[in-house]
C-alpha positions in Angstrom: 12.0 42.9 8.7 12.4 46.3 10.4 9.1 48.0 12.6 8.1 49.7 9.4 7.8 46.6 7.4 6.0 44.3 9.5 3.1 43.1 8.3 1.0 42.6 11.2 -0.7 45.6 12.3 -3.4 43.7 14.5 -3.2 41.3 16.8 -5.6 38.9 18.9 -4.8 37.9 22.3 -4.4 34.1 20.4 -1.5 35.2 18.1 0.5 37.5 20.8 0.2 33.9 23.0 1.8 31.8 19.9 4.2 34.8 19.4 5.0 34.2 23.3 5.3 30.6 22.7 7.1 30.5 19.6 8.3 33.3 17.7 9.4 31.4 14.7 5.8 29.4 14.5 4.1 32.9 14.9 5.8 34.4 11.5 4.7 31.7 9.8 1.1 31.4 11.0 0.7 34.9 11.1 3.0 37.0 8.7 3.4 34.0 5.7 -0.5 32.9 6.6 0.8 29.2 6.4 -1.7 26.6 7.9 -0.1 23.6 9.8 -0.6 20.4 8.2 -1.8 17.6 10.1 -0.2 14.6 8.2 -0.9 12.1 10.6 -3.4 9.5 8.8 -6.9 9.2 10.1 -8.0 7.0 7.3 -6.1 4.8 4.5 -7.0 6.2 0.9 -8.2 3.6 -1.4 -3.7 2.9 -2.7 -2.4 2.9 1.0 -5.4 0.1 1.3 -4.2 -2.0 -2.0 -0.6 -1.2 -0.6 -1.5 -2.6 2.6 -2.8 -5.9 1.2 -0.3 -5.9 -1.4 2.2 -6.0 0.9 0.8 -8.7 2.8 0.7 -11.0 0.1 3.7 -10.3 -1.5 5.7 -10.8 1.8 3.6 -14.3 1.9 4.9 -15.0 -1.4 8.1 -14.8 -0.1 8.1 -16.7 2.6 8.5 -20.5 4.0 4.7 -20.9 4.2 4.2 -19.4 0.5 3.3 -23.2 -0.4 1.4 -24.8 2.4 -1.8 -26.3 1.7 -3.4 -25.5 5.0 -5.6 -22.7 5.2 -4.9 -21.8 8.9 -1.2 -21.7 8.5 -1.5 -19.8 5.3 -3.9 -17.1 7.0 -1.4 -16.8 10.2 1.4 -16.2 7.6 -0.8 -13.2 6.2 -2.0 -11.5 8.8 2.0 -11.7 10.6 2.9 -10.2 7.3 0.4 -7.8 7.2 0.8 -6.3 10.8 4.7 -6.1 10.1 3.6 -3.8 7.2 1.2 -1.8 9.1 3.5 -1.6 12.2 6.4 0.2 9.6 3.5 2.3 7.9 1.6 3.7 11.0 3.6 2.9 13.9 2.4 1.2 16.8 -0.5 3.0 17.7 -2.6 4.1 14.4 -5.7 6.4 14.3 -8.5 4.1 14.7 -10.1 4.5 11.4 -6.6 2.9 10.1 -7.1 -0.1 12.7 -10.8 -0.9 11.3 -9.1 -1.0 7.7 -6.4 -3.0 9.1 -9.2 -5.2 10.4 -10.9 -5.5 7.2 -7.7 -6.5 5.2 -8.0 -9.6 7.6 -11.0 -9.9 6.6 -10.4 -10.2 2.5 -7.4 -12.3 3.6 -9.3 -15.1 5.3 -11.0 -15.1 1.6 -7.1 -15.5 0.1 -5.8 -18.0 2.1 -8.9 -19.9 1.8 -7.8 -19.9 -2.0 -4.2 -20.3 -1.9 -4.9 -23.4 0.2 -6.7 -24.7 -2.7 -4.3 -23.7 -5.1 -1.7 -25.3 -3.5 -3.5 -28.8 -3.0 -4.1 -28.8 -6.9 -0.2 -27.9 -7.5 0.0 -24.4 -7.9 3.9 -23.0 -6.3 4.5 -19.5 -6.5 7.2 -18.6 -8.6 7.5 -14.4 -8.1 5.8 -12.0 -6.3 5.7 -8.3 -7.5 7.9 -8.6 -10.9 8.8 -5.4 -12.4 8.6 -5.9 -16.2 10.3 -3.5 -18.9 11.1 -3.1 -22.5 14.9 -4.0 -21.1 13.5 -7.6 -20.5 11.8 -7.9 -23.9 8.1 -6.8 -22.8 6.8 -4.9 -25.7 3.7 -4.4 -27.5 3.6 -3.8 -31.3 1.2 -1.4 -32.7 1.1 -0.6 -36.3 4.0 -2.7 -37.1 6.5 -0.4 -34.6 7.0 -2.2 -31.5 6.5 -0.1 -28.0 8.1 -0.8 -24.8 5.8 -1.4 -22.2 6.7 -1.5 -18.4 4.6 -3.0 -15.3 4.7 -5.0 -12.8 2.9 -8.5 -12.3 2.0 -9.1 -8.6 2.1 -13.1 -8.7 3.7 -15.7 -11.4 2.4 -19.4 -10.0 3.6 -22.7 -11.8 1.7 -25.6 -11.7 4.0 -28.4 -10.6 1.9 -31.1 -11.8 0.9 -29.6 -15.5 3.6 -27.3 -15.9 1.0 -24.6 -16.6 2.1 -21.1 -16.0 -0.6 -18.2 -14.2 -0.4 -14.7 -14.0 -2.4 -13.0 -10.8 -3.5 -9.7 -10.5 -4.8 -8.9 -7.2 -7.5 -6.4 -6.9 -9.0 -4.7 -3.6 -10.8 -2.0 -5.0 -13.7 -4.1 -6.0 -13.6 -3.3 -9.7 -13.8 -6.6 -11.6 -10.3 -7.0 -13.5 -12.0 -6.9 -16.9 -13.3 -3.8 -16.3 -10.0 -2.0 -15.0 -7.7 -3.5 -17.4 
């Protein structure tokens, strides 16, 4: 940009100090007019929460203790596998909004493992944790006699060991009741 093209044909004693500090920064604050963005996360929207707890429980599913019957050992699982997340989502030191919602997923856990526990004494083993489903695997719907592919993903398949049963679990942390968001 020569002299005669420049833009700026004010300036406050602010901008000529972020010109001084940074020439670059000042043509885009003050020639382009961009704002910076602050991306750093103050609080989790409502998916980074289900994410979080997702996560959690999906790593559980995974893991040596995904069968244990004891509701202590199954909670310590959870929360180690839901601090691991948050460590590699917000680093070590997240905004403190993001450690009360961190918080509060322990909280909803204690309710999980209280219910895993019981699962597991009545014979319930996890079989899959987050299974991606597509038409390439046979999942289909048919509608008006034409069959339509139809992808997803199921967040938990248990097997009952002791009546060969089969579940399907959808986890929900949003508080809608399944029915109603399905």
């Amino acid at each position: 940009i020569s002299i005669d093209e420049c833009p700026v044909t004010a300036l406050s004693v602010t901008g000529f100090k972020a010109y001084l500090e940074c020439p670059y920064r000042f043509y885009l604050r003050h020639v382009l007019n961009l704002k910076p963005v602050d991306d750093a996360s103050h609080e989790l929207a409502a998916n980074q929460f289900g994410d979080l707890v997702h996560a959690a429980v999906e790593d559980f599913g995974r893991s040596e203790e995904s069968n244990s019957t004891d509701e202590q050992t199954i909670l310590k699982s959870l929360h180690y596998h839901l601090h691991r997340y948050a460590k590699s989502q917000f680093g070590k030191h997240a905004h403190p909004s993001v450690d009360l919602q961190i918080r509060q997923a322990e909280r909803r856990l204690q309710f999980v493992a209280a219910e895993q526990a019981k699962r597991a004494a009545e014979g319930w083993v996890i079989h899959d944790t987050e299974k991606a489903l597509d038409e390439s695997d046979g999942a289909k719907l048919v509608v008006d006699g034409r069959e339509m592919g139809l992808r997803g993903r199921i967040d938990r398949i248990d097997r009952n060991t002791g009546t060969g049963q089969w579940a399907v679990l959808d986890y929900k942390t949003d508080g809608h009741k399944p029915e109603k968001k399905h």
